[in-house]
C-alpha positions in Angstrom: 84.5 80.5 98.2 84.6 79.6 101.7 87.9 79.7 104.0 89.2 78.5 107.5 92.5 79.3 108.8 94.2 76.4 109.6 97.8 77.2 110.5 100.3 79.9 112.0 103.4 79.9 110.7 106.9 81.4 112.2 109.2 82.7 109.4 112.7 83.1 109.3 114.5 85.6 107.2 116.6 84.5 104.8 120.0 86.0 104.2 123.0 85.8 102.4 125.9 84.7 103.7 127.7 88.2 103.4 124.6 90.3 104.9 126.0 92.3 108.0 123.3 90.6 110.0 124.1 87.0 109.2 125.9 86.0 112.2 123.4 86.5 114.6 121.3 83.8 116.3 118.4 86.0 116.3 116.9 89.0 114.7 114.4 91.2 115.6 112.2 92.4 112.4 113.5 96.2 113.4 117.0 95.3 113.0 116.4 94.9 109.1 115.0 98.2 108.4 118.6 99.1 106.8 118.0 95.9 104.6 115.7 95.3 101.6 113.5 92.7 101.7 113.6 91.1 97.8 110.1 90.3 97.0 110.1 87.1 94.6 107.2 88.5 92.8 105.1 91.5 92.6 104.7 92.7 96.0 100.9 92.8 94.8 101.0 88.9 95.0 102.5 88.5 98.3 100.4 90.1 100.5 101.9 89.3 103.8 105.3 90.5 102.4 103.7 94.0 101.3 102.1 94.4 104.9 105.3 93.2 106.8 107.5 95.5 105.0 105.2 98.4 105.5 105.0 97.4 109.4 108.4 97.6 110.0 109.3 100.1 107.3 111.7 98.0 105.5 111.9 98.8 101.7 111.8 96.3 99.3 112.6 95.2 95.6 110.2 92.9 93.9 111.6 90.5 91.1 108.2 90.3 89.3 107.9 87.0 88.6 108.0 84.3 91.6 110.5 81.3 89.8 111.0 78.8 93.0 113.4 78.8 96.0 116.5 78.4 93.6 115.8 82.0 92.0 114.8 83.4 95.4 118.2 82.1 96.7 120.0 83.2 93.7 118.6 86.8 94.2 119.2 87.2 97.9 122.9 85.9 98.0 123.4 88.4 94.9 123.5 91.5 97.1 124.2 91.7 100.9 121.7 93.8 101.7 118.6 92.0 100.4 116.9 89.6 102.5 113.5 87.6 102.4 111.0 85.7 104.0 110.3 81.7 104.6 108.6 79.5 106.4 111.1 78.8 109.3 110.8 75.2 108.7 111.5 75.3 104.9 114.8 73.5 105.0 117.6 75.4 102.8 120.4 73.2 100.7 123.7 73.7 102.7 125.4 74.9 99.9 123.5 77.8 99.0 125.4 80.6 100.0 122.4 81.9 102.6 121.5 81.8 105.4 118.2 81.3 107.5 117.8 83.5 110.5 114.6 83.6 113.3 112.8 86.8 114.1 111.6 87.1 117.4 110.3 90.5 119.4 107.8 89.9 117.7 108.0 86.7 115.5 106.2 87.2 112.1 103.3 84.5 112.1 102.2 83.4 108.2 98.5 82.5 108.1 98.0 79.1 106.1 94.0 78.9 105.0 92.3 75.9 103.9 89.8 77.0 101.1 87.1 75.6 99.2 83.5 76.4 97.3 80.8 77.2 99.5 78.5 74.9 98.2 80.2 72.1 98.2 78.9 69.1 100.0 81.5 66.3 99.7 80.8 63.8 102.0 84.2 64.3 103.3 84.7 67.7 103.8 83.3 67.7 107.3 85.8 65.2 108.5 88.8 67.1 106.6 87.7 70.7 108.3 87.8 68.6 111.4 90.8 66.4 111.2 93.0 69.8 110.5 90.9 71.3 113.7 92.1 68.5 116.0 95.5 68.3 114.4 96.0 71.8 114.4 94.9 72.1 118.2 97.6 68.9 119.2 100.9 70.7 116.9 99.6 73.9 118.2 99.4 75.5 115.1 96.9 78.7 115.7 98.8 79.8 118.4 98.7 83.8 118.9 100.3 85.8 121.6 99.5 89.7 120.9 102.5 90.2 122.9 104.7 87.9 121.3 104.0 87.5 117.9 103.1 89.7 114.5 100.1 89.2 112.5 98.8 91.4 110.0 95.4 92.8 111.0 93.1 91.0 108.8 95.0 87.7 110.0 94.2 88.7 113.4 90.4 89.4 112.8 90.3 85.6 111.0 92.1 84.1 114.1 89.3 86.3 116.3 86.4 84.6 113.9 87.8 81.1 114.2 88.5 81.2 118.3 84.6 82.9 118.3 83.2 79.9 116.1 84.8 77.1 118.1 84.0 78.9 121.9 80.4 78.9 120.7 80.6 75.5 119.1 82.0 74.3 122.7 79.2 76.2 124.8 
C-alpha cells in the first residue's frame, strides 16, 4: 500500500446543548479537559481521537462500535459532560440537541490520505494524485502552522515528507 496526504482538516467539537461549555463561540482544546470525549468506537480505531485525548489529557469513553452521526449525536446529548470530535464542516441537523463548537489555540488538524496499492499502474492514477495536488494547493488544504495548529506527530512527519517530495520535484 502506498499513501499521500491529501487534506488538513479543522474539527470542531461537538457538544450537547446542556454542556457547561456550549455557549461559547470558541474553545480552546484545554478548556475540555473536565469533559470526556465519547469515542464512537474503540479508541483503538480512531487513532487521531486516542492521540488528541492523550495530548490534552482529556479522558474519554469509547462506545465500541462506531453506528453513524445519529448514534454519535444520540450519545453526546445523553450526558453533559461528553463531547466529540468532527470535521468542522460536517453540517449537524438543527434539531439535534448539540451543538458544534471550534477549537482554536491550537486548532486540531485531521489528516485525510488518499491510498492505494503500490503497484498499481492505472493509466489514471497519475492524473488523480495530481488533480488532488493542484486542488489541494488552490482550497489550501495542507496548510500547517506549528504555531497555530495541532497535528499528531506522525501527521506532521507525513506533512514534512510531502512538502520534501514536492520542493525537490520543483528544484
Amino acid at each position: 500500500m502506498t499513501s499521500r496526504l491529501a487534506r488538513l482538516e479543522p474539527v470542531d467539537a461537538i457538544v450537547s446543548a446542556e454542556h457547561p461549555l456550549a455557549g461559547r463561540p470558541v474553545l480552546r482544546p484545554a478548556d475540555l479537559r473536565e469533559s470526556i470525549l465519547w469515542s464512537p468506537a474503540t479508541l483503538g480505531k480512531l487513532d487521531f481521537l486516542r492521540r488528541f485525548a492523550d495530548y490534552f489529557g482529556i479522558g474519554v469513553e469509547d462506545g465500541a462500535v462506531n453506528l453513524g452521526l445519529d448514534h454519535l449525536i444520540s450519545h453526546v446529548r445523553a450526558d453533559r459532560r461528553r463531547f466529540s470530535l468532527l470535521p468542522a464542516d460536517i453540517a449537524l441537523p438543527g434539531d439535534a440537541g448539540v451543538r458544534s463548537v471550534p477549537l482554536a489555540d491550537p486548532t486540531p488538524l485531521y489528516a485525510w490520505s488518499l491510498i492505494w496499492l503500490s503497484q498499481d499502474r492505472h493509466p489514471l492514477l497519475r492524473t488523480l494524485l495530481r488533480r488532488f495536488a493542484e486542488t489541494g494547493l488552490r482550497r489550501r488544504w495542507l496548510e500547517y502552522d506549528a504555531a497555530r495548529d495541532w497535528l499528531p506527530a506522525h501527521d506532521q512527519a507525513e506533512l514534512q515528507r510531502l512538502e520534501h517530495l514536492t520542493s525537490h520535484r520543483q528544484a
